[in-house]
N, C-alpha and C positions, 0 to 999 in steps of 0.2 A: 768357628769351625767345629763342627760334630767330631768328637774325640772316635779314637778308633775302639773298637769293640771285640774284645778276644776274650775266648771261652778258656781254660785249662782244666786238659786229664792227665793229672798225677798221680800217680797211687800211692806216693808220700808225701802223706800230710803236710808236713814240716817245708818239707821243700815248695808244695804248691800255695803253703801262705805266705811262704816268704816271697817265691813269686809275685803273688797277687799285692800284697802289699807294693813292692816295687815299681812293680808298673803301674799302678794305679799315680804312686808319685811321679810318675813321669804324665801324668795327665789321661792314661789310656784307660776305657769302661772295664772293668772285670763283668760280664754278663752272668758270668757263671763259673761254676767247676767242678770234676765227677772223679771219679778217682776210680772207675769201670766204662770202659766200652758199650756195655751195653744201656746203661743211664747215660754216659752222653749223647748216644743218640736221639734217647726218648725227651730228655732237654731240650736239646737243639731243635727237637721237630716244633717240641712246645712254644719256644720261644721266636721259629719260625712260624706258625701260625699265629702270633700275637705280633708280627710285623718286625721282629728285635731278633732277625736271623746275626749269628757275631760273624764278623770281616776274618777276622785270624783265629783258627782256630791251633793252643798249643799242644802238641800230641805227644803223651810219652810213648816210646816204641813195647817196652816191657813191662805189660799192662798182667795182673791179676787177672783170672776170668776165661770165661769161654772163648772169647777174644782178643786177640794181643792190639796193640792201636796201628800196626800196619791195616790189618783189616777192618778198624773199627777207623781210620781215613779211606779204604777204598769207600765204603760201605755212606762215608759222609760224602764224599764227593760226587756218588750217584745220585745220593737224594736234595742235597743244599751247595749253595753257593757259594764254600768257607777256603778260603787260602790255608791250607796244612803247615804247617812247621812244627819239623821232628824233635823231641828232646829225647836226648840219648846221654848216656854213661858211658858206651862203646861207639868203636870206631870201624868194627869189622865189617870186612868185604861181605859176605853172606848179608850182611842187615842193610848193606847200602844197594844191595844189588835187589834183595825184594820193594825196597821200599820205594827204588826208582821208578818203578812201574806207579806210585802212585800219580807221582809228577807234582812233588812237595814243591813249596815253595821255598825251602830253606830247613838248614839245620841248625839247632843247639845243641850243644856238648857240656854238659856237665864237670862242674861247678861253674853255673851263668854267670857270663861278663856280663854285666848289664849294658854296658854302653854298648858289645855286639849284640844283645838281644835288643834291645833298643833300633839298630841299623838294619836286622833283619826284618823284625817287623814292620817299619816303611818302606820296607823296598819292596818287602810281600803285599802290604797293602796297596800302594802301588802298581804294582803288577795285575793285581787283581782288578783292580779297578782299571786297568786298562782293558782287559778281556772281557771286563760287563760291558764298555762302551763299545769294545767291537764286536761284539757279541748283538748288541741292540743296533749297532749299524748295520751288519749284518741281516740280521731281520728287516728291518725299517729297507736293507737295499731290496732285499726279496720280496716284500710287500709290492716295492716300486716295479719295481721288476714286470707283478706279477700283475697287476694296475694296468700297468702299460700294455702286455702283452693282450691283456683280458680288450682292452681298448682299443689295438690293432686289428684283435680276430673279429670287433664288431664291425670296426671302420670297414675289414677287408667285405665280411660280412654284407653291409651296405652297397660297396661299391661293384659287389658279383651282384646281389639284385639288381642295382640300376643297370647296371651295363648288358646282362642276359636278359631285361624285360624292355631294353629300348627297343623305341618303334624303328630306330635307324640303326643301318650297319655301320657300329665301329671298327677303324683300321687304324695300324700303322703300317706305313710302306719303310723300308728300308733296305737300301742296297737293290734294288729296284725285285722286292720282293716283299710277302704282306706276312710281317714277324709275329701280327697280332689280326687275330676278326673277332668279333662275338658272333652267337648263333645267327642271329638275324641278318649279318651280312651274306652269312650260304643261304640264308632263307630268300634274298633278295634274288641271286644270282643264282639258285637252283643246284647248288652243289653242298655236299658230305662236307663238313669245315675244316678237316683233315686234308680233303682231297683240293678243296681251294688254296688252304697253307701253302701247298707244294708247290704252285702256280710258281711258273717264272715270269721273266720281266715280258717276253714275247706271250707266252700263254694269257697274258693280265691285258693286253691290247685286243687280243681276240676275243676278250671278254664282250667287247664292246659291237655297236652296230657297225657296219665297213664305213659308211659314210661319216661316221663319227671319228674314225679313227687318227686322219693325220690332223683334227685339231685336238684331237687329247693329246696325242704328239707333240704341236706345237705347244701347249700349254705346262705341257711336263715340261720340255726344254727351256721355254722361260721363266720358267720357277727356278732352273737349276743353274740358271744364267745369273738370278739375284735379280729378276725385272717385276716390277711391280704389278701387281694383278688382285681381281676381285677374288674375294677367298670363296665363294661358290660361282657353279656352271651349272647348267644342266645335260645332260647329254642322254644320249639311249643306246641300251645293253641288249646282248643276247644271253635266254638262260640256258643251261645245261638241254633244256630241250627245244632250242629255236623260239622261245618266246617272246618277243620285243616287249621292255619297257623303258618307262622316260624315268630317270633317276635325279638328283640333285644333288648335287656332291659339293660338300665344303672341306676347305684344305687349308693346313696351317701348318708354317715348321716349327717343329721341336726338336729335342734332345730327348737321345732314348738310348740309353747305355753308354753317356758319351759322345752319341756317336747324330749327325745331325738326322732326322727325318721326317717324314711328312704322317701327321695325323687328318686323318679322311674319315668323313661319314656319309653315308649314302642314304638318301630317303625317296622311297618309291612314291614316286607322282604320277605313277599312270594312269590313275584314277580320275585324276584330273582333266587328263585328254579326252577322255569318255563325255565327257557335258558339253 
């Protein structure tokens, strides 16, 4: 098991070898140690671009320098991916209340227990490592996510081609009304495909030739009886402006919101009469 890797800034000597010694004997890396704010950073960057970023970094809060180690943890946790833990001399309110805002992983108190620094540091480790793994789940879900989505808008993509460039009018009839046409179905039938949507169940029979109309009748009522029947007809429609053509119509039930109803396509065969 890869031991864990913590960096220390102390800015007494004394105390941060004795540190380092310490937990080195408990088996943990000593990566390094700076005893300024501003060299641990430039460490840490280093030793992150050499692939050897340290897991736990231990911060003293009352740092020498142009920067104290509150701001010298803000400052690491924008740029690297180290779990904080504070070491401190004091316990006061002012120093607990700035340093919250970092979102340490832990404090130590001066004169170190080693067995509680020892318990902090696996639990920050720990910790940390569970925010890299959700952190890369996180990612890895929005990847998928975004996979997926990118995959949809082409499927949907495909299936608006196929369906606006068919040669036949697609429908769905539901409720004895047409919930869906593509263009070609008002192209068929000579109406605006706004203006054919609105069609009621009566408006949708008068679509048709007179003589055709009490067997599309019958043929709708056997469908809706459960009677078995060929899934295409042929019959003849009128257009929007008294045009007669011979149509073909196949029908089939589906589910469409739940809800049951009849998918229909129409394909003009008038052409066919003509020979």
């Amino acid at each position: 098991m890869t031991p864990i890797s913590i960096y220390i800034v102390e800015d007494e000597l004394l105390i941060s070898a004795s540190l380092k010694s310490q937990l080195q004997q408990f088996g943990y890396e000593i990566s390094g140690s700076s005893i300024r704010g501003e060299a641990c950073l430039e460490e840490i960057a280093e030793l992150s671009r050499h692939g050897r970023e340290p897991a736990i970094v231990l911060m003293d809060i009352h740092l020498r320098g142009e920067i104290d180690g509150i701001e010298t943890a803000k400052l690491i946790n924008e740029r690297f991916n180290c779990a904080i833990i504070f070491l401190t001399g004091q316990s006061s309110k002012e120093i607990y209340e700035r340093s919250f805002k970092i979102k340490p992983f832990g404090y130590l108190l001066k004169p170190f227990d080693m067995e509680q620094t020892k318990m902090t540091i696996e639990i920050a480790s720990y910790q940390r490592n569970l925010e890299i793994e959700n952190t890369l789940y996180q990612k890895n879900l929005e990847a998928l996510l975004e996979k997926r989505s990118q995959e949809n808008k082409e499927q949907m993509a495909m299936y608006q081609t196929i369906i606006e460039n068919s040669l036949m009018g697609l429908t769905i009839m539901q409720d004895d009304r047409f919930v869906f046409a593509n263009n070609r179905t008002a192209e068929i039938f000579g109406y605006p495909l706004e203006e054919f949507l609105s069609f009621t169940g009566a408006d949708i029979i008068n679509l048709f030739h007179p003589e055709d109309r009490s067997k599309l009748s019958a043929i709708s009522q056997a469908r809706l009886n459960g009677n078995e029947l060929p899934q295409s007809t042929r019959l003849r429609i009128l257009t929007s402006e008294m045009q007669q053509k011979h149509v073909e119509i196949h029908v089939k039930t589906v589910l469409f919101k739940g809800k049951p109803a009849l998918h229909q396509t129409f394909l003009d065969i008038t052409d066919f009469y003509h020979f």
